[in-house]
N, C-alpha and C positions, 0 to 999 in steps of 0.2 A: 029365812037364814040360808037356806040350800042354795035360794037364788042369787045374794049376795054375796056367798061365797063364790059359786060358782064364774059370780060378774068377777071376784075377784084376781081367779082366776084365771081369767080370758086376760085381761087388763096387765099381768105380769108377762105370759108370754110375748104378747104383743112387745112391752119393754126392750125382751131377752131378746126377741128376733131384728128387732131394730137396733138394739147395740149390739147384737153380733155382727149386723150390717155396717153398723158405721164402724167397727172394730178391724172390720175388711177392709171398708175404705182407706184404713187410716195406713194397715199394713200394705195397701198398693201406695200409698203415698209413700211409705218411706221403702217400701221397692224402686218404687219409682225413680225417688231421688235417688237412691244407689246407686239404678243406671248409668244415669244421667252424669252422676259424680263419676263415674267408671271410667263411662266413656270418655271424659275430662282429660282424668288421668291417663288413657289411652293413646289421647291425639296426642299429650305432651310428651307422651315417651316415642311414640313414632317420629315425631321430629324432631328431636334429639335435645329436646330437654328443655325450658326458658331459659334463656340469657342472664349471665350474672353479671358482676359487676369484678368477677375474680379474674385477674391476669393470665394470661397464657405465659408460656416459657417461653424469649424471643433469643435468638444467637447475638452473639454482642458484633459491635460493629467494628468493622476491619478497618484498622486505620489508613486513612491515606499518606502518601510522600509529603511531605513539606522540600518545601525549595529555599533557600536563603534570598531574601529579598535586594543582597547587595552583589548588581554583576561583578564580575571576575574580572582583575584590570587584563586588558589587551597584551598578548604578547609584544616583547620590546621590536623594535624597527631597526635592524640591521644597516639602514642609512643612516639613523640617529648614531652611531659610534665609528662611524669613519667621517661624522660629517663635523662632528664636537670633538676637539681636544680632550675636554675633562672627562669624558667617556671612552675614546681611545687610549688604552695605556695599557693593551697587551706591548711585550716587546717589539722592535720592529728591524729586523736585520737583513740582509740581503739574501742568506743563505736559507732564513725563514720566509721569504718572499717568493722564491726563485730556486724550491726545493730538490734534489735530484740531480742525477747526472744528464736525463733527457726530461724530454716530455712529449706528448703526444695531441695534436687538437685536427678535430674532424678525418681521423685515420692516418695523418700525417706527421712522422718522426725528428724531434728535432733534436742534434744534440748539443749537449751547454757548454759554454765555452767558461771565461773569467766571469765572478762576479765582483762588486764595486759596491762599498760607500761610506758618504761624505755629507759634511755638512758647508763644505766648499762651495753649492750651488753653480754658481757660474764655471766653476774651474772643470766643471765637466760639461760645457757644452761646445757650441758654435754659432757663430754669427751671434744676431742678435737676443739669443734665448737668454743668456745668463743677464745680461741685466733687466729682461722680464723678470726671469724666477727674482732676481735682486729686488726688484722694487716692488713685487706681491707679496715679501717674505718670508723666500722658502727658508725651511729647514734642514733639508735633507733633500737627496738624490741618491736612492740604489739602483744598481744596473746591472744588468747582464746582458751575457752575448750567445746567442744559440746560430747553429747554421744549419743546412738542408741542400744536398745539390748542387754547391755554389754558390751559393748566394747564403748571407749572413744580416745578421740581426740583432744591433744592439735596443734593445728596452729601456728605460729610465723611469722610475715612480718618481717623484718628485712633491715632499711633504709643508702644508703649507700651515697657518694657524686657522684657515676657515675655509668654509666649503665657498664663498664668493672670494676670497684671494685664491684659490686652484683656477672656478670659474674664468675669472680675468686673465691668470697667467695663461688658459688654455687660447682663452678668445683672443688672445695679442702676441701668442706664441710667433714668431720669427725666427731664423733659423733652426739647429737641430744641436737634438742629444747628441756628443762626441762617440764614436764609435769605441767601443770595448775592446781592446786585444788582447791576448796573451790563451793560455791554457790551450795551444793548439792552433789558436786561431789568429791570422797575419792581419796584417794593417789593409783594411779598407773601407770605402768612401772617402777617399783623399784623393781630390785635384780631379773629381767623374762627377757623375749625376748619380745621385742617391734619392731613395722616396724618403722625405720626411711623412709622419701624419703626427696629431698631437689630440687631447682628450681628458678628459677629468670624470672623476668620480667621488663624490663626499670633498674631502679637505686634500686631495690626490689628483695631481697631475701624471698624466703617461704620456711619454714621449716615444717614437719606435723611428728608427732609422737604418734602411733595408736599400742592399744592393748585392752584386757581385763581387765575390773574394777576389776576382784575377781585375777589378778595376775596370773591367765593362763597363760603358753608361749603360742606365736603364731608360727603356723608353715605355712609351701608354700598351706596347703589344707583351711585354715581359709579365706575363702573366703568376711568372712562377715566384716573383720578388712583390706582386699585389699577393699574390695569397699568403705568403710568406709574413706580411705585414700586418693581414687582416689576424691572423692565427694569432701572433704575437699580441697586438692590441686587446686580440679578446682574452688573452692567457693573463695580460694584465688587470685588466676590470675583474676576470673572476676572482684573483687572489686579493684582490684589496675589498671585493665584495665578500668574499670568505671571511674576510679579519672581522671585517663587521659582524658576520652573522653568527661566525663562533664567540665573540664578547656580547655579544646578544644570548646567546642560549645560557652561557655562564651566567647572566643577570639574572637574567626567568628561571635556574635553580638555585636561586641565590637572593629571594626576594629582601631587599632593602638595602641590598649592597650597594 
């Protein structure tokens, strides 16, 4: 009995020392995994977390310009209303043509004599002009007279119904606009040589007839009656190109008029 007891008791420690072994084991296993799970949880927070699927806050987007897809009609053409009737229909008078008592073109003074007009056309020319203007149509002829030095200068506009009846009057022009008198200024280009020159612009004929007040002929070296002529011609194309451009700009603040 002693001995079997004794066996029996060998046989239980044996047990106790081997589940307290394996009891070890079991607490390094779950040390273990703790590590292991730690560490896990370590590397995740060191790099800044896994990835969600939650939105960040984004700033909202800046809108851009929009453009109207329909361009902008073209400002109007200041040739289109000196060149068409139905669009010329500012008034038209000599004194609004031929404004002021002087004028001035490239530093040189001129001053205005009488101005004129008429829908008589012919009755204010010479030679062969008035039955041109007659048979293109005209309407009207205003005039004026300026002088400079001696030498003097009648102008004539001359209004037709289209920019090809001006065209043709200009291209078949023959003789000359009648000289202007009065308001200071004496009779001449009578029975001498005077410069005619002639020209058109839109539905506008310009005439210029340029000599000496004391009835000198002019010859090709009279320098001072060609610039005399030039000045004038260009004083006339500006003001019948103004008419245009100011009933032009009247349209364009004025759309559908």
């Amino acid at each position: 009995l002693a001995d079997a007891s004794a066996s029996r008791d060998r046989r239980r420690r044996r047990l106790m020392i081997g589940g307290g072994v394996l009891a070890t084991l079991v607490v390094g296993a779950i040390v273990a995994t703790a590590v292991v799970a730690t560490g896990e949880k370590d590397d995740t927070a060191k790099n800044g977390g896994a990835p969600t699927a939650s939105a960040s806050p984004t700033e909202a987007p800046t809108p851009e310009p929009t453009f109207s897809s329909v361009a902008p009609p073209p400002p109007p053409n200041p040739k289109d209303y000196i060149s068409d009737p139905r669009k010329d229909k500012a008034p038209l008078t000599a004194e609004g043509l031929f404004p002021g008592r002087k004028l001035t073109m490239n530093g040189r003074p001129y001053e205005k004599g009488a101005t004129s007009a008429t829908t008589n056309c012919a009755a204010v020319t010479q030679g062969g002009l008035g039955t041109v203007l007659k048979n293109n149509g005209c309407q009207k002829v205003l005039r004026a007279t300026y002088v400079r030095d001696g030498v003097a200068i009648t102008v004539g506009v001359a209004v037709f119904p289209s920019e090809a009846s001006a065209l043709k009057a200009k291209d078949q022009a023959t003789g000359g606009i009648a000289p202007l008198v009065g308001a200071g200024v004496g009779d001449f280009c009578h029975a001498t040589v005077c410069l005619r020159r002639s020209n058109s612009a839109g539905r506008y004929a310009y005439f210029t007839q340029a000599g000496f007040a004391n009835g000198k002929k002019v010859t090709k070296a009279d320098q001072a009656v060609f610039r005399a002529s030039d000045d004038l011609g260009t004083f006339a194309f500006n003001q019948i190109y103004a008419r245009g451009k100011s009933q032009a700009s009247a349209a364009a603040g004025a759309p559908g008029q």
